[in-house]
N, C-alpha and C positions, 0 to 999 in steps of 0.2 A: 958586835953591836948591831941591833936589828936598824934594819930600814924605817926611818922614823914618816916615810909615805905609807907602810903600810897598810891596810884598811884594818878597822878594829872591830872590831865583833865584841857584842854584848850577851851575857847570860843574865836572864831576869830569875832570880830563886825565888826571890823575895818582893812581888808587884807591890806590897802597900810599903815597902820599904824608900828612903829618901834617894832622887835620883843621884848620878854624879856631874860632875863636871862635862867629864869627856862626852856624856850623852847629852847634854843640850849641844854642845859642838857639832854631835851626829847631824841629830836634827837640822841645824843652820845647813852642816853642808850638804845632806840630803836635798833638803827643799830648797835652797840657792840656785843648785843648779839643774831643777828638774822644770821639765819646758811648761810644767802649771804654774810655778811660782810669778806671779805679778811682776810685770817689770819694775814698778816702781820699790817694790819689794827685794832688800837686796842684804850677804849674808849677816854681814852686821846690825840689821834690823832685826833679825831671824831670832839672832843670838842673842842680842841684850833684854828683847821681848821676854824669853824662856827661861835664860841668869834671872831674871827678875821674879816670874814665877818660881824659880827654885827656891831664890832667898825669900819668899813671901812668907806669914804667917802659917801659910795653906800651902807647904812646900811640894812643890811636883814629884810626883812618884815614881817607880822605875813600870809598874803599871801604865801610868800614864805617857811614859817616851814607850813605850811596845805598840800602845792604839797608835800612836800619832807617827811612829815609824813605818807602820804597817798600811798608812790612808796613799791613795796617791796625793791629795793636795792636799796643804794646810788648811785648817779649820776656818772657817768664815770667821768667825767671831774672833781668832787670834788676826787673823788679815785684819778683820774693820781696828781691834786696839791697835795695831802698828799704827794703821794711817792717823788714828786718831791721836797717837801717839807723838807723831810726824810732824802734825799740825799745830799741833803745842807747843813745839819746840822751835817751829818756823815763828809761831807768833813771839813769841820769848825775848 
């Protein structure tokens, strides 16, 4: 049985093709624990931000986890909807 810590590694063949699962999870835990990520910013932010994007009409790409794997910091505009996100939920 393999080491389920193992690091996962992605092959993109197919960029306009639908992401999966396991790469919005990348994502989270790439920028979680990288020292650009927002404190306020944390991995279950990260994750449910991008799940969300997945399941959108305009489903994320595996194009799209390649650019945003490759940036060192998360995208401004995905930071400001978390917070804005955040805030919504604090009013609620």
């Amino acid at each position: 049985m393999a080491n389920s810590n193992a690091k996962t590694s992605f092959s993109i063949n197919h960029p306009e093709n639908m992401a999966s699962y396991g790469m919005v999870r990348k994502i989270a835990s790439q920028f979680s624990k990288s020292a650009k990520c927002p404190k306020d910013i944390k991995w279950g932010t990260i994750h449910g931000h991008f799940l969300q994007k997945l399941n959108s009409a305009e489903s994320l790409t595996q194009g799209q986890v390649a650019k945003i794997l490759s940036m060192k910091a998360l995208p401004s505009a995905d930071i400001k909807a978390m917070r804005s996100y955040k805030k919504l939920v604090k009013l609620g």
